[in-house]
C-alpha positions in Angstrom: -40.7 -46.3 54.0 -41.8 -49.6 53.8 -43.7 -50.9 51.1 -45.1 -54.5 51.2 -43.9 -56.5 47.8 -46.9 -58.2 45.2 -46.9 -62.0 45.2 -46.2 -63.3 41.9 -50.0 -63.9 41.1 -50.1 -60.3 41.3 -46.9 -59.3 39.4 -47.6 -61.4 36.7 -52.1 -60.4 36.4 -50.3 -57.0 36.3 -47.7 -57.8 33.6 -50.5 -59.4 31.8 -52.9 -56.0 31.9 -49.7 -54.0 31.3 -48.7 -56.0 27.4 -49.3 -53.8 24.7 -48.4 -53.1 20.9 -46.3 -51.0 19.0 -45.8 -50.5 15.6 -42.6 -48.1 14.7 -42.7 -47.6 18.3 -46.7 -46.5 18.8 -49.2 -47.6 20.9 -51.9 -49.2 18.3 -55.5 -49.2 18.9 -55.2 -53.3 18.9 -52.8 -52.6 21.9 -54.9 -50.9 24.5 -56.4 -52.9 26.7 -60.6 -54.1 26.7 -61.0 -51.2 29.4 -58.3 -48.7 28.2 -60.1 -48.4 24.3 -63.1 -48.3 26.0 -62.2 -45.6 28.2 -63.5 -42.0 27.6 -60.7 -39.5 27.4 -59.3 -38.2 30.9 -60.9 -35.4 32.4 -58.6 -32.7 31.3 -61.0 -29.8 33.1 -59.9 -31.7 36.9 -56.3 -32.0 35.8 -56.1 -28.4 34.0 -59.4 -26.5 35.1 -62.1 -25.5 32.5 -60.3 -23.3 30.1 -56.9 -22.5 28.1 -56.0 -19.5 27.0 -55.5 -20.0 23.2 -54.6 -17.6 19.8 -58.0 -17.5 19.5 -59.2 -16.6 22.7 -59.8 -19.0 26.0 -61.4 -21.9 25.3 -62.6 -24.9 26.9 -60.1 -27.4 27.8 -62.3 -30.3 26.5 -61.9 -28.6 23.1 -58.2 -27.9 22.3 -57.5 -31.3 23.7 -59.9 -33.8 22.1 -58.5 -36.5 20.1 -54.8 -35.4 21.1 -52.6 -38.7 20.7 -49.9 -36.8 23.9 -50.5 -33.7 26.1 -47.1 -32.4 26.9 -47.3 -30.3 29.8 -44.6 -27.4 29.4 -43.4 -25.7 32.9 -41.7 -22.6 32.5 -42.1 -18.6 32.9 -40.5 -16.0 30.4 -38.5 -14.6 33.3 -36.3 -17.6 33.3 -33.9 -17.7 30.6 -33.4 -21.4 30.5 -37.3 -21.6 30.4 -36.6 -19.1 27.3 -33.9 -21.5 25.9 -36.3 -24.8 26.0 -39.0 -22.8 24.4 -37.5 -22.1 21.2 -36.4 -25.4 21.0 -40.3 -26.2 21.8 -42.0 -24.4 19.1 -39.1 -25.9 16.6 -39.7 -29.5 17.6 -43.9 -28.9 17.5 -43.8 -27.1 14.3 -42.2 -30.0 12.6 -44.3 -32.6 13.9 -47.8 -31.2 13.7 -47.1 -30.4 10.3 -46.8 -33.9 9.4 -49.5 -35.1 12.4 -51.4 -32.4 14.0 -53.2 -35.0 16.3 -49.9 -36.1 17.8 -49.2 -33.4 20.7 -50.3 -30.5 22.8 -48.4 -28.7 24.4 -50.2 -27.0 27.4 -47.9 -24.0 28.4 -47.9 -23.9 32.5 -46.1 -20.3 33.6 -44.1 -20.8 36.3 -43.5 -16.5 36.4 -43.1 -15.5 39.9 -45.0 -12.2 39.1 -48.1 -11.7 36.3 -46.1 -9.2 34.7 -43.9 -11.5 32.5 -46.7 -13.7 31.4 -48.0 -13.0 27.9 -50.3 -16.1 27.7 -50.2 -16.8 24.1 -48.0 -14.7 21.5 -45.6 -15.7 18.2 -42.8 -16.5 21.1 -45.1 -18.8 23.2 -47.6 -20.6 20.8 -48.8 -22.8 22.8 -52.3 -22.9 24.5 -51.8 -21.5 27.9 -53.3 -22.0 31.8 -54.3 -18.7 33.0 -51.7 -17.4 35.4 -54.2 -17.0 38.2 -54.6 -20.8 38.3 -51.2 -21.5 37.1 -49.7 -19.7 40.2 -52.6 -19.5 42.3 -52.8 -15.6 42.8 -55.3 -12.9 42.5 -59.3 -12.4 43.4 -59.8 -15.3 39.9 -58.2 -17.9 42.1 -60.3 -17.3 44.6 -58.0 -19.3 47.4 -57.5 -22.4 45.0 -53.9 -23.6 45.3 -51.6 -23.1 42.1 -51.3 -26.2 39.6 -48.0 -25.0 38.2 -44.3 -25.2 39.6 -43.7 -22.2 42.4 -40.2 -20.9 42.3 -38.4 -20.3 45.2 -39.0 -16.4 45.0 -42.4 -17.1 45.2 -42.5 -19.6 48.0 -40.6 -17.8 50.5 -43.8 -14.9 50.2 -46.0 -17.7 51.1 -47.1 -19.1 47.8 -47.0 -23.4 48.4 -45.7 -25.6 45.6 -48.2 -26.5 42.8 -50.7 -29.5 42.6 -48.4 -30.8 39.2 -45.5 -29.8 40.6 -46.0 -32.1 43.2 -47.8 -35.1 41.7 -44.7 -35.0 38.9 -42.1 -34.3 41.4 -40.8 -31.3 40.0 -37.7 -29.8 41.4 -36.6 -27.4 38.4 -38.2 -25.2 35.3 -38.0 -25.5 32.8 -39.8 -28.8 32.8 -41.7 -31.3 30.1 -44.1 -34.1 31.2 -45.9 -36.1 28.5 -48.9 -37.1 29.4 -50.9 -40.3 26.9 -54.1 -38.4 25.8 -56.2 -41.5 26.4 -55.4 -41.9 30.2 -53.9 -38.6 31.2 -51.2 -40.7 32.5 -47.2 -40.2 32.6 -45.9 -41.7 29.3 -42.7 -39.6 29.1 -40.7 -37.3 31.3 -36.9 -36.5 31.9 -36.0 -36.5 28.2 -35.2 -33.0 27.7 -32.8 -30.4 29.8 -31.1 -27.4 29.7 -27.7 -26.8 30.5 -25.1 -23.9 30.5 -22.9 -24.7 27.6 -19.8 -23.2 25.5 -19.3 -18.8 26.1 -22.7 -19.1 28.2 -25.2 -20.4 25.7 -27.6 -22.3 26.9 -27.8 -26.0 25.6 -30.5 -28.0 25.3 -30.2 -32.0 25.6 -32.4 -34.3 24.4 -32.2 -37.9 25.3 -33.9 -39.8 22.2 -33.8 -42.8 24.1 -36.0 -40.9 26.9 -38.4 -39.0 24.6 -41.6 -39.9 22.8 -40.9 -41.4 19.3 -42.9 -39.1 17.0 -40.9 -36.3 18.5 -37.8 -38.1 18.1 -38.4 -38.3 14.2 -39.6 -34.9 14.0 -35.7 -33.6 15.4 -33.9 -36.4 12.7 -35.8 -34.8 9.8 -35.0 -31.4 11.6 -31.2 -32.4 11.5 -31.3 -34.0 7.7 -33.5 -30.7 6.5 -30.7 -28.4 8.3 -28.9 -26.4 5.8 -25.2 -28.0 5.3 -22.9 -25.9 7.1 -20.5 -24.1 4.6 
């Protein structure tokens, strides 16, 4: 396609209303823009729909993510085993850095299950506040013909379920999948940073790209590494 270029009046307004300032890497207060600390949080109930399903029952969406610095939306279904892989190394990365910040990310599990039967919504193996399946996938009377918001494997698609609203709009192509979205805007801060990968005798690897990934999350793997037990 052809896309017509900005003049340099343009590039350089937007430059201006894209400077902002870190310290040790984060977004400060002093950095957002007049109209970006102004701005009320996104509306996580059009992006997500009204509810999560959480340890504590569902609750509104409003609720589990207010005054969340990152909302990290997780893509993946317990009937994939790479899926399976990423989320152990998901509850292991979160459960070192909400203990030292509990503010600085949500995880919002999205199932990507081709069938309801593997989804267990919230448990001690997925922790993480949960989309209901119906609207995850789009299926059953609760849907009520809306289209699915998560990623739609190929299994699925080939029966006549489309792809999913985030799928799309993140340009999904794979589960598992992590996109970090800034809990002021609800926009794309971070994405591509983590993988999986068959490794050595057919373990699954996980790869993560520090350079790629969100800071706090990068500090919460070093202390991971330095708290590791020395191998003996």
């Amino acid at each position: 396609a052809n896309l017509a270029r900005p003049d340099q009046g343009q590039l350089g307004a937007r430059a201006m209303a894209d400077t902002r300032f870190f310290v040790n890497g984060e977004l400060t207060a002093e950095g957002r823009s007049g109209a970006e600390a102004g701005k009320p949080s996104p509306s996580w109930v059009s992006l997500l729909g009204p509810t999560l399903l959480t340890a504590r029952g569902e609750q509104r969406v409003e609720d589990v993510l207010k005054d969340k610095q990152r909302v990290a939306l997780f893509f993946a279904g317990q009937d994939c085993e790479f899926c399976r892989a990423l989320q152990r190394w998901m509850n292991e990365t979160m459960c070192e850095l909400q203990a030292s910040d509990p503010n600085d990310t949500e995880v919002v599990y999205v199932a990507s299950d081709v069938y309801s039967d593997s989804f267990a919504g919230v448990s001690h193996s997925q922790p993480f506040p949960a989309v209901p399946y119906y609207r995850a996938q789009g299926v059953g009377s609760l849907a009520r013909g809306a289209p699915p918001l998560g990623f739609v494997r190929k299994a699925a698609r080939v029966e006549g379920r489309p792809q999913g609203v985030l799928a799309d709009r993140y340009r999904l192509t794979v589960v598992p999948a992590v996109v970090v979205l800034d809990g002021q805007s609800g926009s794309v801060s971070h994405q591509g940073f983590v993988d999986t990968s068959d490794g050595d005798d057919s373990a699954i690897e996980v790869t993560f790209d520090s350079n790629l990934a969100p800071p706090s999350w990068v500090r919460a793997r070093e202390r991971m590494l330095h708290e590791a037990p020395a191998a003996v």
